[in-house]
N, C-alpha and C positions, 0 to 999 in steps of 0.2 A: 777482586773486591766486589761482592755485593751491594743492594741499593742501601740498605741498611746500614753498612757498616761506613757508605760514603757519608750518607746523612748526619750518621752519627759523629763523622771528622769535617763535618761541614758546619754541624752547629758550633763543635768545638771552639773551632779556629773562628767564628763569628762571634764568638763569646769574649774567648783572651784576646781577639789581635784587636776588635774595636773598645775596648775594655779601657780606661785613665790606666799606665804604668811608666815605668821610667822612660820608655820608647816614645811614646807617642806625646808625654809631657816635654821630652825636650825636641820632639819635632815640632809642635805648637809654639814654645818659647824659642826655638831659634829661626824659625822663620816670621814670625813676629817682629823678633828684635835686628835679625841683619838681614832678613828678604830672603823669598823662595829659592833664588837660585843657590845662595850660601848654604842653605836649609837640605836642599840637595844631596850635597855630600854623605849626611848624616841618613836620610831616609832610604837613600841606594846601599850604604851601609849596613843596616838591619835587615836586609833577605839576605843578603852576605854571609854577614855573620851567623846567622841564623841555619842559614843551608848548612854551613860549616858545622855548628853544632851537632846537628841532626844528622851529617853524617859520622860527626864522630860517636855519639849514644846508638846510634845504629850497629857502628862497627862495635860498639862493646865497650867504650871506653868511658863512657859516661857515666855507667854502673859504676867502675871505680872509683869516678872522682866523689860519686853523691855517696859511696859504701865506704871510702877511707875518712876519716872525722879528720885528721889532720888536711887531705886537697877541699875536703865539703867546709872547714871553717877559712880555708885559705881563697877560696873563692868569694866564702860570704865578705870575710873583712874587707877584701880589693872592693868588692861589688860598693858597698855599703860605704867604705870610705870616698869613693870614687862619686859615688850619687852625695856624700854631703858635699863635698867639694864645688858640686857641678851648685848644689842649693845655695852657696856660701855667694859664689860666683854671680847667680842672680838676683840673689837677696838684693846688694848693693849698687845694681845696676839702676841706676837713675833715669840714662838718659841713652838712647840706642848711641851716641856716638860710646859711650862708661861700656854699654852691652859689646861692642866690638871688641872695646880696647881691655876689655877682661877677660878675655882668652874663650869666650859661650862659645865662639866658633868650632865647633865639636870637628874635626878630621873625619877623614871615610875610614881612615886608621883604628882611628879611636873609637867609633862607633862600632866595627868590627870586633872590637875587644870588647868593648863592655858588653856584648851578649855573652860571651863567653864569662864574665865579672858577676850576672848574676844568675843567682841559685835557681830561680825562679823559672829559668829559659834551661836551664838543664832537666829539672824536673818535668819541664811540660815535654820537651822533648823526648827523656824516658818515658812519659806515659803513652806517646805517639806510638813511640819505637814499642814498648809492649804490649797495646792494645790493634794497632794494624801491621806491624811488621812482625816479632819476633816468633818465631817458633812456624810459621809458613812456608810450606814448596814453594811458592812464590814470590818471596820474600823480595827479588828483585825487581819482579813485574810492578809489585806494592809500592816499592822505595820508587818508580819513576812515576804515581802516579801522584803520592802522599808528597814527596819535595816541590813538586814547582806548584803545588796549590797553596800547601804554607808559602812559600815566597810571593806567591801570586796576593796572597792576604796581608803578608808581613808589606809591603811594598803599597797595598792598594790602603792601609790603617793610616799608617804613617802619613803618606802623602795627602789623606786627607784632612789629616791633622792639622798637618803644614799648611795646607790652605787656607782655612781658617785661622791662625796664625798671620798668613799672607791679610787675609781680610783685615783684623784687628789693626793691621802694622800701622796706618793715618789713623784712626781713632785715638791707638793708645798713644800714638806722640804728638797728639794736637797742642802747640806751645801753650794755645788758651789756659791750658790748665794746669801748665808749668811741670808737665813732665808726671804728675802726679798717678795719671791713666796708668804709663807705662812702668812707675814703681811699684803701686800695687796688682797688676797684672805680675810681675816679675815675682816680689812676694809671694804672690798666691802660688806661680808655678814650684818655687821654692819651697813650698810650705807640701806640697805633693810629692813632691823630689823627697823630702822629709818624712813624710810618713810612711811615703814606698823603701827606703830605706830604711826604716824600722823596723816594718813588717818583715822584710828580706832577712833581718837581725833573728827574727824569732822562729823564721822558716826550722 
């Protein structure tokens, strides 16, 4: 891989992975609302999943899902129903004790699947796979350089997401203000979950 063509997957990946999307909205709202370490789960989740991804559009199988309209709307609806859920969930979250006890605590499980859930993370992946990897003698040498830079990015977004999140976390629950901070924080994130879900609708 030339200097050009790194640069070129370095602006990339500095573009989508520090970018607002469902990834990094809910590593911001769930470290916020149950604390970094809970927050954890979910941001080790996303190079996960995400590795996973991208080897499977590598291997060829991602074409399929984004080329058959039957698996590309079966992924949009999980995706899409999946991010309102998560919105519905924070909408209503009042109080980080309501934010626990409403299930926001995203699994490492679950966060592994929901890259897979959206359209969005497949597509970016096919363009990985067809702009540095496909059609190359090297095509191996590419794949060891290309994966652990996305993970390295997916992992370094996220977590700084969560931080920030982590900061917010006394602010938004100062009782002075009766919970108020951290409803409409919760809102807001919700109202993102929401739109990123739409757009995903019209992908």
């Amino acid at each position: 891989m030339n200097t050009s063509e790194l640069s070129a997957l370095l602006m990339l990946c500095t573009a989508v992975s520090f970018t607002p999307g469902p990834n990094t909205t809910l590593s911001t709202a769930l470290a916020a609302n149950l604390g970094l370490r809970r927050a954890l789960h979910f941001v080790l989740a996303v190079p996960v999943g995400w590795g996973l991804l991208l080897s499977l559009c590598a291997s060829g199988v991602g074409a399929l899902v984004v080329g058959v309209p039957a698996l590309r709307w079966g992924v949009k609806l999980l995706g899409v129903g999946y991010l309102l859920w998560l919105a519905w969930q924070l909408w209503h979250a009042h109080t980080l004790a309501q934010a626990s006890n409403r299930q926001l605590n995203v699994t490492f499980w679950q966060g592994v699947l929901l890259q897979f859930l959206n359209i969005k993370a497949w597509m970016l992946a096919l363009t990985v796979v067809a702009g540095w990897l496909a059609g190359r003698t090297d095509m191996g040498a590419r794949f060891a350089v290309v994966l652990p830079l996305l993970l390295g990015f997916a992992l370094a977004s996220n977590l700084t997401y969560a931080l920030v999140g982590t900061g917010l976390r006394n602010w938004l629950a100062d009782a002075q203000h009766g919970g108020r901070r951290l409803l409409w924080f919760n809102r807001s994130m919700a109202l993102v979950l929401l739109v990123t879900a739409l757009w995903m609708a019209t992908l």
